[in-house]
C-alpha distance (Angstrom), angle and dihedral (degrees) to the residues before:
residue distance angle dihedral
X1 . . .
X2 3.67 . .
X3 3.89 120.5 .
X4 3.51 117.4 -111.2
X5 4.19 130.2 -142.6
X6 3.69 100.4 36.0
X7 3.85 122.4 152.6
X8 3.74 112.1 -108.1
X9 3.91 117.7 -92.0
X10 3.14 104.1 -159.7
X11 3.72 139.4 57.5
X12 3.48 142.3 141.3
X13 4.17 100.4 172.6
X14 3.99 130.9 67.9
X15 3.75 101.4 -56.3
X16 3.94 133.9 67.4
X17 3.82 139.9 -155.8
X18 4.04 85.2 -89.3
X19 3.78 101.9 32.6
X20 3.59 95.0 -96.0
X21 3.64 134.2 150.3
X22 3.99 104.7 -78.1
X23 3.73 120.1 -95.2
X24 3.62 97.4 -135.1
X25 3.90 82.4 76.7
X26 3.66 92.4 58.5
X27 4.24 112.2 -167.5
X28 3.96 109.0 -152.1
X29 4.20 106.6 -110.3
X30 3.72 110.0 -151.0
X31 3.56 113.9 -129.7
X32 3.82 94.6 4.2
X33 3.42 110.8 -174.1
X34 3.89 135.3 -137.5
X35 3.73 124.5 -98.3
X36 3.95 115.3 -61.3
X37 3.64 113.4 -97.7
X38 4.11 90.7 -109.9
X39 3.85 86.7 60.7
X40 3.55 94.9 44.7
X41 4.42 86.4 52.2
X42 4.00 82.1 41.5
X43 4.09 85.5 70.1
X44 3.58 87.5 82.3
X45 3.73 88.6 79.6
X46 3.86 92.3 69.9
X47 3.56 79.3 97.0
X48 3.94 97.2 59.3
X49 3.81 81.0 57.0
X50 3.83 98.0 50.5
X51 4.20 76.5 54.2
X52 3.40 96.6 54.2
X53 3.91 102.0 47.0
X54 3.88 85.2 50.7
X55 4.07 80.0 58.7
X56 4.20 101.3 42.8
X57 3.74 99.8 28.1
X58 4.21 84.6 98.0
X59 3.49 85.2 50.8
X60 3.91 98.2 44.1
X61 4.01 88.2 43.5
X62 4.12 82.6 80.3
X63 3.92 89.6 66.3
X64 3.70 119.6 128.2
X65 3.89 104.7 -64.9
X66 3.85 106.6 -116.3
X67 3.93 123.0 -121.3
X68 3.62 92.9 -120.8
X69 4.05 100.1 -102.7
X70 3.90 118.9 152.9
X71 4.15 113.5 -89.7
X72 3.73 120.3 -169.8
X73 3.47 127.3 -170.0
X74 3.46 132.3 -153.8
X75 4.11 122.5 -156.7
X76 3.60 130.2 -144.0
X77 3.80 137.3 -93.6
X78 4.22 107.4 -57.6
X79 4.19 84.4 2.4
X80 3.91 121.6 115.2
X81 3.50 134.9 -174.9
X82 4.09 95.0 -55.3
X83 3.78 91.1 65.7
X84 4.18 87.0 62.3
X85 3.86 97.8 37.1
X86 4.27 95.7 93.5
X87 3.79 82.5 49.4
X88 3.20 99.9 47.7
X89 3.89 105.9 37.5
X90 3.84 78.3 54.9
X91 3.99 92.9 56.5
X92 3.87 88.7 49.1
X93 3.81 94.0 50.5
X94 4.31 86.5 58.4
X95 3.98 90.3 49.4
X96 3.51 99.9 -91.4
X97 3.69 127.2 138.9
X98 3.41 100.9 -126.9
X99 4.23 125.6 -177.9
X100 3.64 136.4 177.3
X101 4.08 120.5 -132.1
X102 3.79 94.8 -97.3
X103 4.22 81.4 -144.7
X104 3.94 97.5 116.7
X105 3.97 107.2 -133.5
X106 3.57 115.3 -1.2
X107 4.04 98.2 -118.4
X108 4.06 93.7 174.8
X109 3.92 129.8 -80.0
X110 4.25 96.1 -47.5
X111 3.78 116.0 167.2
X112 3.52 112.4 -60.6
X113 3.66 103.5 26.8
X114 3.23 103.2 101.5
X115 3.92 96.0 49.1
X116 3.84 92.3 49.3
X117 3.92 93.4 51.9
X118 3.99 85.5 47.5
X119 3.95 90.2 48.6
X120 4.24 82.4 48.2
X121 3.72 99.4 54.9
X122 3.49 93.7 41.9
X123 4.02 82.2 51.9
X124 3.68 96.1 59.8
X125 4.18 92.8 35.9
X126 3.59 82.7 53.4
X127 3.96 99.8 53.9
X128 3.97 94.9 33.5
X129 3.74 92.7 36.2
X130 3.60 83.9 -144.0
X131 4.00 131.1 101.3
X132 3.74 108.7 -95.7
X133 4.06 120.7 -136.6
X134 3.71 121.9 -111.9
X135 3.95 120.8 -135.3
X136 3.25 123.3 175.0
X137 4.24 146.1 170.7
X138 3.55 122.8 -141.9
X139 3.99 107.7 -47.1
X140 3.21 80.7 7.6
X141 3.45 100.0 76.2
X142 3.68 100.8 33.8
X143 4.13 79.1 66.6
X144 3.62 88.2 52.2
X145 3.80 98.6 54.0
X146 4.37 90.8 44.1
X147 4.15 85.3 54.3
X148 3.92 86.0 40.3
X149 4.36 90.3 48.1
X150 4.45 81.1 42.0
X151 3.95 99.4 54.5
X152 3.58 113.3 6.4
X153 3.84 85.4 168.7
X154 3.70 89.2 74.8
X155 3.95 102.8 42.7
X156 3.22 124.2 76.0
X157 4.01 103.1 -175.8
X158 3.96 134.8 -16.4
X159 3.77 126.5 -140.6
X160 3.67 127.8 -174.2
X161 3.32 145.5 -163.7
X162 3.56 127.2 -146.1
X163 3.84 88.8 -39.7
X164 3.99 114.5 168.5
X165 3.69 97.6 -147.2
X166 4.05 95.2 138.6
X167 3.66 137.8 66.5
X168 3.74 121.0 -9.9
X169 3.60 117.8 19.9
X170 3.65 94.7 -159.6
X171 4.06 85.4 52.0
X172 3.90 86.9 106.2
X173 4.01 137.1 62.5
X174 3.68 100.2 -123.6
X175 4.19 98.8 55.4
X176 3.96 82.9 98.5
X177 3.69 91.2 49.7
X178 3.50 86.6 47.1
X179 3.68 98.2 60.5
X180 3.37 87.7 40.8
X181 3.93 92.4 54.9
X182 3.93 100.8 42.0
X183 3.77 102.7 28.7
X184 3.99 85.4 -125.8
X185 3.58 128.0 129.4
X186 4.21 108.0 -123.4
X187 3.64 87.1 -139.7
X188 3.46 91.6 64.4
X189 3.86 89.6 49.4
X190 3.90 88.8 118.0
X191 3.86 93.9 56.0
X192 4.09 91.1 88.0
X193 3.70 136.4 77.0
X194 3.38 121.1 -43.4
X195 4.09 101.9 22.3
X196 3.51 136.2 -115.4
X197 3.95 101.1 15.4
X198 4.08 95.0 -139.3
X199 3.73 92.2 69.3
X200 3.46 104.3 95.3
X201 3.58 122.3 -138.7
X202 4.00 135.9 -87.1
X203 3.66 93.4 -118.9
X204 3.72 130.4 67.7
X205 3.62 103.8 -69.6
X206 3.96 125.4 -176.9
X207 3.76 119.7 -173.2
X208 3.74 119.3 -151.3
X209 3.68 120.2 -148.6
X210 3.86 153.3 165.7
X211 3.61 135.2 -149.7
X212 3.49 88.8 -148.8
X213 3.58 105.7 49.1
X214 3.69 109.9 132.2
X215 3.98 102.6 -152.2
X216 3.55 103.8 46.5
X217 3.62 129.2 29.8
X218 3.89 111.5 -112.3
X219 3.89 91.2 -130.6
X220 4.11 86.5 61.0
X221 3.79 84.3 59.0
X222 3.56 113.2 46.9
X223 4.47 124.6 89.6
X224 2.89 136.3 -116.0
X225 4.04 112.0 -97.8
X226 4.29 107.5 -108.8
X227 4.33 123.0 137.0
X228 3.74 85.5 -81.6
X229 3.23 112.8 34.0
X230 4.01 126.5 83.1
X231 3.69 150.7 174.6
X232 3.84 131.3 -136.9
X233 3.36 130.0 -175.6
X234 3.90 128.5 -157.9
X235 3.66 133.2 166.9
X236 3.63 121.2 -99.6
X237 3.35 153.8 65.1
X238 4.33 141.8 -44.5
X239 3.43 90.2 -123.2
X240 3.73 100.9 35.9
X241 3.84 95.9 53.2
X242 3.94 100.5 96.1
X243 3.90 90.9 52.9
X244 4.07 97.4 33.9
X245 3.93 117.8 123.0
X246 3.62 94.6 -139.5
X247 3.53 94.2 47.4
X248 4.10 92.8 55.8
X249 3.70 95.4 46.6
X250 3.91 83.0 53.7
X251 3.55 90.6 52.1
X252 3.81 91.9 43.7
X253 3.95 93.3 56.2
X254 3.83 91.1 43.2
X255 4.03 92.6 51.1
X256 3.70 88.4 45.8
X257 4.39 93.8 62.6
X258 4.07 106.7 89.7
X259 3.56 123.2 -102.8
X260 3.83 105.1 -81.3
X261 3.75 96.3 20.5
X262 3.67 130.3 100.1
X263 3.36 137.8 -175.5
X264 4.05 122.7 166.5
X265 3.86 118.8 -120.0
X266 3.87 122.2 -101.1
X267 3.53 124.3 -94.1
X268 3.81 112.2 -112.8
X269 3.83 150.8 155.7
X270 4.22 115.5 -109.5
X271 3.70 78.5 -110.7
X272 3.42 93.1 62.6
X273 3.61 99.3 43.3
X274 3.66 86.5 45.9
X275 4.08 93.2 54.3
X276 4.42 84.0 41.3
X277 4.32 85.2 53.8
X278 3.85 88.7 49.5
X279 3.62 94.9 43.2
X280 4.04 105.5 -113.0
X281 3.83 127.4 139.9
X282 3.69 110.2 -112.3
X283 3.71 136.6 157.7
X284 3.65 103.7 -100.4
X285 3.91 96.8 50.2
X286 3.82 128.5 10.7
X287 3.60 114.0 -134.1
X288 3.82 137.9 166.2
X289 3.90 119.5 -96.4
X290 3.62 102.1 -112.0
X291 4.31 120.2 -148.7
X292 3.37 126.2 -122.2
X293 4.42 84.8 -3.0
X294 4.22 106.3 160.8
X295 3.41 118.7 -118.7
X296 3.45 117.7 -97.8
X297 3.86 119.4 -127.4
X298 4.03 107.6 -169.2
X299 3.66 92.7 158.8
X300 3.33 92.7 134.0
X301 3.77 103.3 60.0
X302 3.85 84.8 42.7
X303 3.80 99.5 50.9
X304 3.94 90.1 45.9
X305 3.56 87.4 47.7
X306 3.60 92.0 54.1
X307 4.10 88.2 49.1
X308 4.10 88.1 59.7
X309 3.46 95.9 46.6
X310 3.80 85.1 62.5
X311 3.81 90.5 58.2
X312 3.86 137.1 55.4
X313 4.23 115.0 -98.2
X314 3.80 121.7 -157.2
């Protein structure tokens, strides 16, 4: 049984959950703080997601099948190639070509990075002779939309994932551990390839977000609105974004549009994307009844859900 009533989750167009202005116009917030200390305790329920992949991943395996063009994925700050591998074994399984970095843990943009992930795009263009897609989590994607802004002849799309690219750069609780990490200033986070981070790429870019991620504040992590860009935003966690249901059948759909095409992604509840994953008809997406498709049991994400909505988010 699915709960009823909920607020939609995600959105990409001119209205929000609450009715607010739509965060793919983003307005700068001056001082912006990170995530409230509740959310950043709340990232224990990463786990709860790893759980309920393990439960929908039969249902998710009925995706769109993928046409076979090269997908890289880029981890997060102090995350390697593990953090990506649910993501990208489930890539493969649709037909997709799907590769780690190959970079070891992701310690920041240090000298040589950026030429090495250059030299690894042009790699897989080379072999495929197609334009690879860029995923990436957290710092992870804000490489992914610099290399996409440095040789948009070579990428064909960019996804992230909870990436603070926007706004205040201190609007998150690992810019100290960043520093710390890299030996780089984040004010000088512009000084790389690609320019000023904010400006969002000239390929189609979506942004994935969630109100209740506890590292980064969602605002940090939303684009800018434009004919290709979009936001959508899931429930979860920061942590829990590279293994999150939601977040692959997102992915899935976005793979599935054809190079040069884009189309933004419905509006809909959880429960609708839920009933989509599973395969049943409902009002906010149509899908195709599926046989013999297991029943999906996201209680957890709903019931934690439930527990925020009960307390006040920054």
């Amino acid at each position: 049984m699915f709960p009823r009533n909920l607020p939609p989750l995600v959105q990409n167009e001119q209205k929000t959950a609450f009715g607010a202005a739509s965060p793919a116009e983003p307005e700068t917030t001056p001082g912006l703080p990170p995530p409230s200390p509740w959310l950043l305790l709340l990232e224990a329920r990463a786990l709860a997601e790893l759980a309920a992949l393990a439960l929908a991943r039969r249902a998710l395996d009925r995706g769109p099948r993928g046409d076979g063009h090269a997908v890289l994925l880029l981890p997060g700050l102090l995350s390697s190639d593990w953090s990506t591998a649910p993501l990208r074994s489930y890539l493969a399984s649709l037909g997709y070509d799907a590769h780690g970095w190959g970079l070891g843990i992701n310690r920041g943009p240090r000298s040589g990075l950026e030429q090495a992930l250059l030299a690894r795009i042009a790699a897989l263009a080379d072999s495929s002779g197609r334009k690879v897609t860029l995923i990436g989590t957290s710092l992870g994607g804000i490489y992914a939309r610099q290399l996409a802004k440095a040789r948009p002849d070579m990428v064909r799309a960019v996804v992230t994932l909870g990436s603070p690219f926007a706004q205040n750069p201190r609007a998150t609780r690992a810019w100290r551990l960043y520093e710390y990490v890299s030996g780089l200033s984040i004010d000088a986070r512009d000084d790389h390839l690609g320019g000023a981070l904010d400006a969002p790429p000239p390929v189609p870019t979506t942004a994935i977000y969630s109100r209740s991620d506890g590292i980064c504040a969602w605002q940090c992590c939303t684009e800018r609105n434009g004919p290709r860009a979009e936001n959508v935003r899931v429930f979860g966690s920061h942590l829990g974004l590279p293994h999150n249901p939601f977040v692959f059948h997102v992915v899935a759909d976005r793979l599935a549009q054809r190079e040069g095409q884009f189309r933004p992604f419905p509006e809909m509840t959880m429960v609708q994307m839920a009933r989509r994953i599973a395969g049943r008809s409902d009002a906010g997406g149509a899908s195709t009844p599926a046989v013999g498709m297991p029943a999906l049991n996201l209680a957890p994400l709903v019931n934690t859900r439930r527990a925020l909505q009960r307390r006040p988010m920054r």
